[in-house]
SELUMMAR-898056 format. One record per residue (C-alpha): residue in three letters; y, x, z. Coordinates in nm, 2 decimals. Layout:
BEGIN
   residu       yy       xx       zz
      ALA        Y        X        Z
...
//
This chain:
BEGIN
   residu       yy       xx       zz
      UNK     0.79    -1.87     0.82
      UNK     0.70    -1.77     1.17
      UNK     0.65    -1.42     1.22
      UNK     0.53    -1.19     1.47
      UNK     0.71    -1.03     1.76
      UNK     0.60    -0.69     1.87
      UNK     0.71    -0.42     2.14
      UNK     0.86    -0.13     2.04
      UNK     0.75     0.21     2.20
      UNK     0.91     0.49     1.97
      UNK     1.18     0.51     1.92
      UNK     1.41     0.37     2.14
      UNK     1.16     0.13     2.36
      UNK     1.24    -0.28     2.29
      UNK     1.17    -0.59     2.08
      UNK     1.14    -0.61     1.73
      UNK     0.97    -0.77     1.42
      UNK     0.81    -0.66     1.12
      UNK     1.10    -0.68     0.88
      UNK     1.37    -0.52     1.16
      UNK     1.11    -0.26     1.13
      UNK     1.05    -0.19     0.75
      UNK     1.43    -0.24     0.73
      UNK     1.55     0.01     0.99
      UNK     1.36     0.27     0.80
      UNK     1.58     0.40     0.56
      UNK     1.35     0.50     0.27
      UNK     1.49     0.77     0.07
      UNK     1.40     0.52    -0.23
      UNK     1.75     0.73    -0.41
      UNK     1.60     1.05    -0.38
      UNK     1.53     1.22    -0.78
      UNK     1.40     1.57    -0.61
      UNK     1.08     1.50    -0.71
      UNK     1.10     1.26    -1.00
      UNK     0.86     1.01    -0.83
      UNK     0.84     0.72    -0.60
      UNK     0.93     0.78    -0.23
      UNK     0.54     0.65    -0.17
      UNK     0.45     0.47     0.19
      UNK     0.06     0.39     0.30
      UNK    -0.05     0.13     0.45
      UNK    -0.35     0.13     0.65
      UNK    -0.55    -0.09     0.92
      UNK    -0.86     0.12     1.12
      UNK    -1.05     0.06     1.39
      UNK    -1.05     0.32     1.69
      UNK    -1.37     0.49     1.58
      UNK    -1.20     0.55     1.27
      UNK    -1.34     0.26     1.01
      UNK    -1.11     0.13     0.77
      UNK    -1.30    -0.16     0.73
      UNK    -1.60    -0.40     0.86
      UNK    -1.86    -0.53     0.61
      UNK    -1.63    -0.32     0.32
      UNK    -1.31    -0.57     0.41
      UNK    -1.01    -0.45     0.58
      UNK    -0.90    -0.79     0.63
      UNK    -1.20    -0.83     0.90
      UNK    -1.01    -0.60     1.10
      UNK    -0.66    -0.73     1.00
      UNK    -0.48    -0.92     1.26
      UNK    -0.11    -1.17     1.24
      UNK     0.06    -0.88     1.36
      UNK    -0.10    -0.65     1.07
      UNK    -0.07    -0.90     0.80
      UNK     0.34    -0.95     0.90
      UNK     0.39    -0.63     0.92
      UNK     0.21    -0.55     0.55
      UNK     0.38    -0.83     0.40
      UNK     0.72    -0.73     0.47
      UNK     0.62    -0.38     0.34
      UNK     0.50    -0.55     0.05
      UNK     0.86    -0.74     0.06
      UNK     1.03    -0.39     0.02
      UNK     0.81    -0.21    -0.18
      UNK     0.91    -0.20    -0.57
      UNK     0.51    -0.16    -0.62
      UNK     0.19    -0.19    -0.49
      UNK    -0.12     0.07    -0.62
      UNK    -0.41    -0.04    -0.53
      UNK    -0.76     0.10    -0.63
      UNK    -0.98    -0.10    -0.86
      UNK    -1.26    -0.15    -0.59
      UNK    -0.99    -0.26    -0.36
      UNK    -0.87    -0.50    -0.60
      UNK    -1.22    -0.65    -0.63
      UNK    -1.36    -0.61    -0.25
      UNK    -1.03    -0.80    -0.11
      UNK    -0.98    -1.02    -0.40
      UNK    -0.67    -0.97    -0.46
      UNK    -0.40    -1.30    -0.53
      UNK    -0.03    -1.26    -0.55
      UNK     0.17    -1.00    -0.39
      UNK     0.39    -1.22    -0.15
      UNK     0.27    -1.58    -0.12
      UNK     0.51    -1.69     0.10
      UNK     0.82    -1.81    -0.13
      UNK     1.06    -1.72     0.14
      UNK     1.01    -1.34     0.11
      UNK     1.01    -1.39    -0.28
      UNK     1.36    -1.56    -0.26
      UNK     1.48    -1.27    -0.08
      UNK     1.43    -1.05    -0.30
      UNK     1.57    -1.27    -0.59
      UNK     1.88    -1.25    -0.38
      UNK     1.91    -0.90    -0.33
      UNK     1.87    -0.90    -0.75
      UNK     1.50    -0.77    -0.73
      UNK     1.19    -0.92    -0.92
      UNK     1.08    -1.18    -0.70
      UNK     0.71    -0.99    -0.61
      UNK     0.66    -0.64    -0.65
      UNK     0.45    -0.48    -0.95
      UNK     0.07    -0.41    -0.90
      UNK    -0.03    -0.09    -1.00
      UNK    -0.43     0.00    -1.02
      UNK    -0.58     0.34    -1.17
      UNK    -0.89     0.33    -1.32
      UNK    -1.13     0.63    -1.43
      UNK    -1.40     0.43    -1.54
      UNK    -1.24     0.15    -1.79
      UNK    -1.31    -0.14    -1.56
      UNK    -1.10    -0.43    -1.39
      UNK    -1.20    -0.70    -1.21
      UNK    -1.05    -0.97    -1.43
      UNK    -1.19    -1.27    -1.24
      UNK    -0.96    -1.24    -0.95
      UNK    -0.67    -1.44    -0.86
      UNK    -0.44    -1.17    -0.97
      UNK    -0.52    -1.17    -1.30
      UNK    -0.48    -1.54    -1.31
      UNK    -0.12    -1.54    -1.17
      UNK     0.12    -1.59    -1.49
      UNK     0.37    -1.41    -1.30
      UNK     0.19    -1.13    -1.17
      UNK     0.33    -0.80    -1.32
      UNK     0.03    -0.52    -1.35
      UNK     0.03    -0.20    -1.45
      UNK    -0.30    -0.02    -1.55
      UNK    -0.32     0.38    -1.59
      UNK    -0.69     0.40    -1.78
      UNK    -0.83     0.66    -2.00
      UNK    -0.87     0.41    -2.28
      UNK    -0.68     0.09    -2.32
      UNK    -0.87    -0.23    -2.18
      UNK    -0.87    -0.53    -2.35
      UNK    -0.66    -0.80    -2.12
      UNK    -0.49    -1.01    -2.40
      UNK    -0.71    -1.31    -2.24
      UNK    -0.56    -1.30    -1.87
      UNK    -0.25    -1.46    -1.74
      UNK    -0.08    -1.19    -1.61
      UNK     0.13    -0.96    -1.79
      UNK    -0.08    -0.64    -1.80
      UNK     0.12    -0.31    -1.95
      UNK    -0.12     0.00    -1.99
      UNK    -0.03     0.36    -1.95
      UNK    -0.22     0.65    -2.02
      UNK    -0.42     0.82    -1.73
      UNK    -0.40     1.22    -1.75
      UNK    -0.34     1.23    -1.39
      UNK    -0.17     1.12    -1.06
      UNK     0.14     1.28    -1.03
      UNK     0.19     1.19    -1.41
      UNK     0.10     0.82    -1.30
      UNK     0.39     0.81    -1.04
      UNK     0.63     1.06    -1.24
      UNK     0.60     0.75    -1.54
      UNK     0.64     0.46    -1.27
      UNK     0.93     0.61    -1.16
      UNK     1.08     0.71    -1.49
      UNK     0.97     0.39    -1.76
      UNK     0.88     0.10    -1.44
      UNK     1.18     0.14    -1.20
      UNK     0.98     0.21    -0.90
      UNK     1.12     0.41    -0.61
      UNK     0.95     0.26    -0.35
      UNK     0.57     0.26    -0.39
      UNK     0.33     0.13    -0.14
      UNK    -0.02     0.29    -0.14
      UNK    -0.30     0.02     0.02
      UNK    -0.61     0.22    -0.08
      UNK    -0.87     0.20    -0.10
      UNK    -0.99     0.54     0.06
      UNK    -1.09     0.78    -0.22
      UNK    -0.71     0.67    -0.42
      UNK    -0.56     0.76    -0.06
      UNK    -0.73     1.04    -0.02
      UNK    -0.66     1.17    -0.38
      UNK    -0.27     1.11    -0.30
      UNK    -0.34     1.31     0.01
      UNK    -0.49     1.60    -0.19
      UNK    -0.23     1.63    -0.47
      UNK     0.08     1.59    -0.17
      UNK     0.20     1.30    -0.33
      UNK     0.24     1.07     0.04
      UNK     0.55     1.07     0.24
      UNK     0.48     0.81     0.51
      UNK     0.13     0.61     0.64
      UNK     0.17     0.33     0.84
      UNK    -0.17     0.30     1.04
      UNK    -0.24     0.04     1.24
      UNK    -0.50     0.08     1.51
      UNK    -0.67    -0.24     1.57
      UNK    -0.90    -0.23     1.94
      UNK    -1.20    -0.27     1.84
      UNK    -1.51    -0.03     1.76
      UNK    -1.74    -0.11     1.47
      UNK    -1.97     0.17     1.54
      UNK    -2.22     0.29     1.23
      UNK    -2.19     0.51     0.97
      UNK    -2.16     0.28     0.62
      UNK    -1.80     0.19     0.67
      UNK    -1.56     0.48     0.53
      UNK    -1.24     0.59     0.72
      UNK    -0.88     0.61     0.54
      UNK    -0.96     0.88     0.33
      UNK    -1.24     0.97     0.17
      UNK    -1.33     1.28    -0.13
      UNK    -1.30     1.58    -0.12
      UNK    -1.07     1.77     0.09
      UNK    -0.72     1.89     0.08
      UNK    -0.69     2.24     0.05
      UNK    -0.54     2.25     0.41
      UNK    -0.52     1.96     0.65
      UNK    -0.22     1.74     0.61
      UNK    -0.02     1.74     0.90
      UNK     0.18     1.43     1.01
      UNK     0.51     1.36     1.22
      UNK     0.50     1.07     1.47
      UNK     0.80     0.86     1.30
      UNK     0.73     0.51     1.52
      UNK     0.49     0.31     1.72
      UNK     0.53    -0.05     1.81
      UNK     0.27    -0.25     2.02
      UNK     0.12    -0.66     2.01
      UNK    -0.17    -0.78     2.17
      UNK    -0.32    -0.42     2.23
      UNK    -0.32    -0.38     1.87
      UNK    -0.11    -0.07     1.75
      UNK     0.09     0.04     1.48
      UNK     0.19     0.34     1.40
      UNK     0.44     0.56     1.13
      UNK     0.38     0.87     1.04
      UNK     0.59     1.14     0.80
      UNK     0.37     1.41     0.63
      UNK     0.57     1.70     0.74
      UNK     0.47     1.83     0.40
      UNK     0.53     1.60     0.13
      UNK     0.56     1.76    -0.19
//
């Protein structure tokens, strides 16, 4: 697997790659404070601040992105996504590449992390790949239980009351420590609200889409005050950016 090479700025300027990176991060995935998952975001935008072009983040997505999300992926024990996400991307396995799932055999882990989705409305989008994947993992937090007995994947459902409860129950009946976050915008921005992020890795691709229909990484209502963030890392390829950020006041 060939992967990408990118030029460290903060901290301590050099070369890297996307797993020295996610490695070299330390996660406090051991940390019970707050009987959840330590929970990482993972975002692409484009300067003027769209998260996505024609309602795809892959459109703005470049190899440096996509190593850098997969290796996330790689050390994530889940993935929430939102269920427009799910069905705007069109979602397939969590890590394709057999190489990262063999790691993670090794290191005694499930080989792909679990997919998490929260729905308020009932829904899935059953005809994507995802739900075709005999060993995709899912869980759903729904208000009423949806009928996926005809689906490949193995689907567990968990009652949705609300979104600390979600992650309090992934970390207490699933295992999960380390939970990514990859939107869509109104899931972010709910996390935001509630204080239930400790990192966001943004990546800043150079281009300006200009308009006003494409939403930015957050969307909904407000927090109560704005959430302020710590500059954590930044590396650098091909004038694209990426950048880690703490929220200084992660709950």
């Amino acid at each position: 697997m060939e992967t990408a090479s990118y030029r460290r700025l903060l901290p301590d300027p050099g070369e890297t790659d996307a797993s020295a990176f996610v490695q070299s991060l330390e996660l406090r995935s051991s940390d019970t404070a707050h009987g959840r998952p330590y929970t990482v975001a993972n975002f692409v935008a484009s300067v003027d601040g769209h998260a996505t072009i024609d309602g795809l983040s892959r459109k703005l997505s470049d190899p440096g992105d996509r190593d850098l999300f997969r290796s996330l992926r790689e050390r994530a024990d889940a993935v929430l996504v939102g269920t427009r996400t799910l069905a705007a991307e069109n979602l397939g396995r969590m890590l394709p590449q057999a190489e990262r799932r063999e790691r993670r055999v090794a290191s005694g882990r499930s080989p792909e992390p679990i997919l998490v989705t929260v729905t308020n409305s009932s829904r899935l989008p059953l005809d994507i790949p995802l739900f075709s994947n005999p060993d995709a993992n899912v869980v759903v937090f729904s208000t009423t239980r949806l009928d996926t007995a005809h689906v490949a994947a193995t689907v567990i459902h968990e009652p949705l009351t609300s979104l600390a409860d979600a992650l309090s129950t992934l970390w207490r009946d699933h295992g999960v420590r380390i939970l990514l976050c990859e939107g869509g915008p109104t899931l972010f921005g709910a996390l935001v609200r509630e204080r239930l992020v400790d990192e966001l890795f943004l990546t800043l691709a150079p281009v300006i889409v200009g308009g006003a229909s494409e939403k930015g990484v957050a969307s909904g209502p407000p927090p109560e005050a704005p959430a302020k963030l710590e500059l954590a890392g930044v590396l650098e390829r091909d004038s694209t950016l990426f950048l880690r950020y703490r929220f200084a006041e992660a709950s």
